[in-house]
C-alpha positions as CSV (number, residue, x, y, z in Angstrom):
1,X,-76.6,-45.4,60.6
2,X,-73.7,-45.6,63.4
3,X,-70.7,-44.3,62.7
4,X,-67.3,-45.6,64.3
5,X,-64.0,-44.9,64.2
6,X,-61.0,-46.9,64.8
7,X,-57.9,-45.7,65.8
8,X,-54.4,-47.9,66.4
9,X,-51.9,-46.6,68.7
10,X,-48.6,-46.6,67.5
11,X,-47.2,-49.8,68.1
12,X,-50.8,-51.6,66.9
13,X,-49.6,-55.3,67.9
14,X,-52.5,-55.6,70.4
15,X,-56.4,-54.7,71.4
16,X,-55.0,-52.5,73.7
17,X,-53.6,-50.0,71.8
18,X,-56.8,-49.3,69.8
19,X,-59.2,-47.1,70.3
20,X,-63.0,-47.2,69.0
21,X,-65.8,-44.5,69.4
22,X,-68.8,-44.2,67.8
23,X,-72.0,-42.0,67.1
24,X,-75.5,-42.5,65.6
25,X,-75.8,-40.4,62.2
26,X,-79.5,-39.2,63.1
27,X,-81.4,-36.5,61.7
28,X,-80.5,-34.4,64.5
29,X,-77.0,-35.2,64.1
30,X,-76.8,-34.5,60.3
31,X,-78.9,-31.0,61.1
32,X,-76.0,-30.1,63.4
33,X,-72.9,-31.1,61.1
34,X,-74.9,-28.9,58.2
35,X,-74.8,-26.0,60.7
36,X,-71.1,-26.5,61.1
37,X,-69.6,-26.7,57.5
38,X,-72.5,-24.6,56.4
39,X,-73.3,-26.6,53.4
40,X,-76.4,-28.9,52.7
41,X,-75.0,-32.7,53.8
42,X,-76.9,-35.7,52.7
43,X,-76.3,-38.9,54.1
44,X,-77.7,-42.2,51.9
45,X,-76.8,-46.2,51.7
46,X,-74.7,-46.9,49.3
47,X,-77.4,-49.4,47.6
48,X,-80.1,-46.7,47.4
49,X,-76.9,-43.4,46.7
50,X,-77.9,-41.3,43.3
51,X,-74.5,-41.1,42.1
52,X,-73.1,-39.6,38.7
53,X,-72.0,-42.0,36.1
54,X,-68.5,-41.7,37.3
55,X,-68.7,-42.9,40.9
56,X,-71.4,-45.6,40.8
57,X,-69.0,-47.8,40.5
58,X,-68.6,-47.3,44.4
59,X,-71.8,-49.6,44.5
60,X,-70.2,-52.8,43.1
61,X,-67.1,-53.5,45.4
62,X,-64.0,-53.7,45.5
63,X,-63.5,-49.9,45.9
64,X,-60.1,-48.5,45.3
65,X,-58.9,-46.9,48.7
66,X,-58.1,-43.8,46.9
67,X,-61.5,-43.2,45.3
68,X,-63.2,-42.8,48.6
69,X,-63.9,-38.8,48.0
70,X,-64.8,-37.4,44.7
71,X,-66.0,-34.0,43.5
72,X,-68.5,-33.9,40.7
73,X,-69.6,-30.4,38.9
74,X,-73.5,-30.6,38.7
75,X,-73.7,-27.7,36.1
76,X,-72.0,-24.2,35.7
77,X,-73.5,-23.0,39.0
78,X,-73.6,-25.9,41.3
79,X,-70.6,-28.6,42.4
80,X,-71.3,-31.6,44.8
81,X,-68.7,-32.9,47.0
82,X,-69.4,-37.3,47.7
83,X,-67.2,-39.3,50.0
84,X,-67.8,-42.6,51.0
85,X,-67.7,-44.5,54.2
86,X,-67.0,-47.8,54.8
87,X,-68.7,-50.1,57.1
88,X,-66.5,-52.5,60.0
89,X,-65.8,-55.2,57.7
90,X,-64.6,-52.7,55.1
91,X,-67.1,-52.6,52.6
92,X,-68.9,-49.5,50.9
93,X,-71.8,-48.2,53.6
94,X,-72.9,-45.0,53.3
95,X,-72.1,-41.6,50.9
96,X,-71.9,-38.5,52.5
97,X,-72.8,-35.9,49.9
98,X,-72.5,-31.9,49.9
99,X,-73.5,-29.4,47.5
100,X,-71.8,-25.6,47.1
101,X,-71.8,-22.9,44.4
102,X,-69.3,-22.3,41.9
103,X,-68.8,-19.1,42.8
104,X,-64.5,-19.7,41.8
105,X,-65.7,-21.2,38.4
106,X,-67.8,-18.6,37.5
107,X,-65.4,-15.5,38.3
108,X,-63.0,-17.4,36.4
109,X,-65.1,-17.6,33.7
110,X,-65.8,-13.8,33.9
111,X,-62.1,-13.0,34.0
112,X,-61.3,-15.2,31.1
113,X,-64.0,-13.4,29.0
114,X,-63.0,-10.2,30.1
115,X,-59.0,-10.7,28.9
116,X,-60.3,-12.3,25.7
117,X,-62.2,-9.6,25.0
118,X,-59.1,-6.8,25.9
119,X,-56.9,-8.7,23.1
């Protein structure tokens, strides 16, 4: 995939004020954003995504602006991050996906256990 960003300037009346740049989402490229947030990233089409319950509604346009990043806990150890891109003509493209370890969820856990226990 090729990724692009748009950018008005300010006043956003003409072509002049905007600027576009853009990037291929290779391999190597994904590789090298993993590095950089240190998380495993996943990039898929939104026609082929394996998405929770929850968010595969992203798949069947129109998608509400505000529903463009969601977080999803995958069990009591694991928590994916999704967000989803949009293609030129503003329609769902691509999901960006990221998982990470509950490590917040489980201490909690361990704390509320240990003051339950104290009472």
């Amino acid at each position: 995939p090729f990724f692009l960003a748009i950018q008005q300037g300010s006043q956003g009346k003409t072509d002049r004020d905007t600027i576009v740049v853009g990037r291929y989402l290779d391999r190597d490229e994904v590789n090298r954003l993993t590095k950089l947030i240190r998380l495993p990233l996943s990039i898929q089409p939104i026609e082929t995504a394996q998405l929770p319950t929850r968010l595969q509604s992203w798949q069947h346009p129109p998608v509400a602006e505000n529903a463009a990043i969601a977080v999803h806990p995958l069990s009591d150890a694991m928590i994916a991050g999704y967000a989803l891109l949009s293609d030129i003509y503003g329609k769902p493209a691509i999901v960006l996906k990221t998982e990470s370890d509950r490590t917040i969820y489980q201490q909690g856990q361990v704390t509320l256990r240990f003051l339950s226990g104290s009472f």
